[in-house]
N, C-alpha and C positions, 0 to 999 in steps of 0.2 A: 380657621383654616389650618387644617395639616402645614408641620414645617418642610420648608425645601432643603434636602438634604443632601452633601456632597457627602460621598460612599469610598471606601477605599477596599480593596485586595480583603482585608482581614475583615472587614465588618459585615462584607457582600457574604463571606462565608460562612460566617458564623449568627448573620441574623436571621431569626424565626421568619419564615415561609409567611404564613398568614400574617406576620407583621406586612412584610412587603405588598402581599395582593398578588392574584395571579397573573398581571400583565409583568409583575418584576420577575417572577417566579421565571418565565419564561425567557426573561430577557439576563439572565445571570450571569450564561458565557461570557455574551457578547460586551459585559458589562467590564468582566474580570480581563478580558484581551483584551479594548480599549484603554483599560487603566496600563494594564504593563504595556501599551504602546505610551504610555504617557499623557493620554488625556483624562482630562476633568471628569467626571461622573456624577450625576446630578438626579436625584429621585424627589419627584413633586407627585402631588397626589395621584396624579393619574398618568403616569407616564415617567419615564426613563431617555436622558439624554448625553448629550456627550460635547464635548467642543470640540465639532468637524474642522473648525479653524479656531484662532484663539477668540473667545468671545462671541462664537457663533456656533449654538446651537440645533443640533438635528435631535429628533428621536431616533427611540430604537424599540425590539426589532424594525425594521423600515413596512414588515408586511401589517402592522398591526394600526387598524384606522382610529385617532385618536380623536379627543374633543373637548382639553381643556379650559379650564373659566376662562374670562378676561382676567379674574384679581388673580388665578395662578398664574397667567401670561406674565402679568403687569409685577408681581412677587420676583419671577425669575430674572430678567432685565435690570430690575430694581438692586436686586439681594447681591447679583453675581455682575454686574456693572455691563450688562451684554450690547452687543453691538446688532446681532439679529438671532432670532429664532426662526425655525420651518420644521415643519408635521405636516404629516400626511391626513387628510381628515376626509370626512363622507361629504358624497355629492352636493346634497343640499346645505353644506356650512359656506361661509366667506372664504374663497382663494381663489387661485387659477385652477383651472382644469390642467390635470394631469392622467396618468397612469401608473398601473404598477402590474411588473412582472410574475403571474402564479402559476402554479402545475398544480391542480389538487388531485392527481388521477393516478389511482394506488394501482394501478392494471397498466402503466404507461409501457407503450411497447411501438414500434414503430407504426403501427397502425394511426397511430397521435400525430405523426408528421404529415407534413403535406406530401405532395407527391415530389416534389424536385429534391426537397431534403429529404427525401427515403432512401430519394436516389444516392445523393451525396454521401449519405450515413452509411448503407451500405458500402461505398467506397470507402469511407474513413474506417470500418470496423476489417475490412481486407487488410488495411495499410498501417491500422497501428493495433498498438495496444494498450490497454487502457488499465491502471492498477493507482492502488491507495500507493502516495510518496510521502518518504520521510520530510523533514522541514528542515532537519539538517544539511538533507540533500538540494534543497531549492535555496539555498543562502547563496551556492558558485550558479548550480543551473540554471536558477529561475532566472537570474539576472538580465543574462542576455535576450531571454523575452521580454521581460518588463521596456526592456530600452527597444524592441523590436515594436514591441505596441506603441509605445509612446511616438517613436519617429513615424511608423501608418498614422497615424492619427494627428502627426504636426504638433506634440504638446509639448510641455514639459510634463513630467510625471517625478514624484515623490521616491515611486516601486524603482527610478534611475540610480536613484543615492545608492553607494555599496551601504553605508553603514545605515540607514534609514532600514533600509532592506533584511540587514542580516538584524536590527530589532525587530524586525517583522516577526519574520520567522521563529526567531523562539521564543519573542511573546505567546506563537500561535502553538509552538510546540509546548511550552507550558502550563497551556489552556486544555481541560478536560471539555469535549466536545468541539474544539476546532479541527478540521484533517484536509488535506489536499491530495488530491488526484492528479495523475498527468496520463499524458496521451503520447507512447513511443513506438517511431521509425529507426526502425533497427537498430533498437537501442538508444536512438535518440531521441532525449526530450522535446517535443513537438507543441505543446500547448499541457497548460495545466489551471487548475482551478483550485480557488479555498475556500470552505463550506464553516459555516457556523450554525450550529445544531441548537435551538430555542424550543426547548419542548416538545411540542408534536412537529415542529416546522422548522425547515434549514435556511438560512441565509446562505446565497452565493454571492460572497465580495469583492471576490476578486478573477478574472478568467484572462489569462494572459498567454500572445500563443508563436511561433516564431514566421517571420514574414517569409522566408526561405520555403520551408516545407508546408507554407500553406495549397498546395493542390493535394498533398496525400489527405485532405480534409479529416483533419486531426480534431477539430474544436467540435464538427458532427458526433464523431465516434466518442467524444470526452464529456459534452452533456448529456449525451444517452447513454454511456453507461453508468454515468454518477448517478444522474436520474431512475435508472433501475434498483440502484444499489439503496439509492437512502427509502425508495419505495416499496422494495420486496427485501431489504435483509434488514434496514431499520425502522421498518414500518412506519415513516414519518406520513405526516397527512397532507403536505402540502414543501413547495419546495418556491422560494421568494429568488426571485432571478434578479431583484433591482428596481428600485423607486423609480419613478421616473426621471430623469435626468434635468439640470437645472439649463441644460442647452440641446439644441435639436441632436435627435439620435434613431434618426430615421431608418437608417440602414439595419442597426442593432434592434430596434423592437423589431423591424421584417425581420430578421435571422431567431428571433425567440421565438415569435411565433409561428416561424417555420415547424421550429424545433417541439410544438406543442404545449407553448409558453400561452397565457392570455393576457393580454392585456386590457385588464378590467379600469375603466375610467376611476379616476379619485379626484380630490381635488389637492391641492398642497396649501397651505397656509405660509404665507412670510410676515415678521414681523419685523422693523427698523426699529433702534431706539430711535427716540425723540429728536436727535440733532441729526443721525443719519435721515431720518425721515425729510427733515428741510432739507438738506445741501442736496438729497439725493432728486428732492423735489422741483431742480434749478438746472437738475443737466438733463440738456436734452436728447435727443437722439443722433444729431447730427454731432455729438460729443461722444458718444456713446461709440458710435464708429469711427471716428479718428483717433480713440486711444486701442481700439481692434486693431488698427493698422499698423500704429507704432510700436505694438507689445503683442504681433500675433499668437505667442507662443504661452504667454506669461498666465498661467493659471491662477492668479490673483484677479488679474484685468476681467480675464472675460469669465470667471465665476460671478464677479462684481457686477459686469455689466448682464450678464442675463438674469441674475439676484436684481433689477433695476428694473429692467423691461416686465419681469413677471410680476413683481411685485404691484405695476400701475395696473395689469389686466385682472385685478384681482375681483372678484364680487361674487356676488349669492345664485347668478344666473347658474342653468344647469346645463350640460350639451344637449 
């Protein structure tokens, strides 16, 4: 078995292409900005991962469906002392049913929207405007969205921290193929987006927008014209809007697929080590929402507990 290998800055750069395979080939930005955010980087035979939290593993790019062994599963747990892993894999494997957010439509033009967001978008494209932003400039700007999202949405969020934040940033400005767009009302930043470029196809990471100026529908006018841009000026073949989320996000797949997002089924795969798998195996559901209650906010708690709930619904069945 291929060894599983943690990756750093200088070895990503410097190692042969065909060494890696073309699923790493593709996944290299995202590989190079994850590490100068400070997480792990992990290449196993068929796949590219990262520590989403400490000792919990996601792949990456997120749009790429994967289908590692058991003994590569069982190697990375093993080797890297992991607490859980989740990839995205094809319909017929073991997991929950999920989705994931694609654009593959190189001709995207509003004709893609439905009709109420044509309407909207034509509004937001009146009221703002929409251009590629420095990253220097979003360390003060962005800020006050980030915390604008996070309080709509009742969370705590990461994107709050000043200093979290201003790492963000010029990790992202550091990185070749990372850029952000924002969307301004007269001159004000209104919503903005960060894009990670993976070969033919972009990850969007991050889309963050200010609760104030949400009627000049600024986040309309900001995914369509990003979505133009990386279609007709970088001829990308596809544009990844977001795995499916590990908690309900009902509202947000409607607004993608207003926006001429699809949301093609996948399934997700979770794996517990061995000790989380018992303890996890013991709480129940009426435990499960009495620490919702007492830690509404706590993005520990309820990543945990919907990493619990999916985890039991998991199986080979298809939708």
């Amino acid at each position: 078995m291929q060894s599983l290998e943690c990756l750093d800055i200088q070895k990503i750069n410097s190692k042969n292409i065909n060494e890696i395979g073309e699923i790493n080939d593709s996944s290299l930005p995202m590989a190079e900005f994850f590490e100068r955010l400070g997480h792990k980087i992990i290449s196993s035979p068929l796949a590219m991962w990262y520590d989403v939290q400490p000792h919990v593993l996601l792949s990456f790019p997120y749009y790429k469906l994967i289908e590692p062994t058991e003994e590569e599963l069982e190697s990375l747990v093993r080797i890297h002392k992991l607490r859980a892993i989740r990839y995205p894999t094809m319909l017929n494997k073991f997991g929950y049913i999920s989705n994931i957010a694609i654009n593959t439509s190189p001709d995207y033009d509003l004709s893609h929207l439905r009709s109420k967001a044509r309407n909207l978008t034509r509004r937001g494209l009146e009221n703002n405007k929409v251009e590629q932003v420095d990253f220097e400039y979003l360390i003060d700007k962005g800020l006050p969205l980030n915390e604008d999202t996070a309080r709509r949405q009742g969370r705590e969020s990461q994107y709050t921290d000043p200093n979290y934040w201003r790492k963000y940033c010029l990790a992202a400005k550091a990185t070749n193929g990372v850029s952000a767009f924002g969307a301004f009302v007269q001159g004000q930043l209104s919503a903005f987006l960060v894009a990670i470029e993976c070969g033919d196809w972009v990850e969007w990471v991050v889309n963050h927008s200010s609760t104030g100026l949400q009627n000049k529908r600024s986040n309309n006018a900001l995914v369509f014209c990003a979505a133009q841009h990386f279609f007709q000026e970088k001829k990308r073949k596809g544009i990844c809007y977001g795995l499916g989320s590990l908690e309900q996000s009902d509202s947000l797949d409607h607004y993608k697929s207003t926006m001429g997002w699809q949301l093609e089924p996948v399934k997700q795969r979770l794996i517990f080590s061995r000790n989380l798998h018992y303890i996890f195996s013991n709480i129940n559901e009426p435990c499960l929402k009495i620490l919702g209650k007492l830690f509404p906010k706590s993005y520990t708690i309820r990543k945990t507990s919907a990493m619990i709930r999916l985890y039991r619904q998991q199986s080979f069945n298809s939708p």
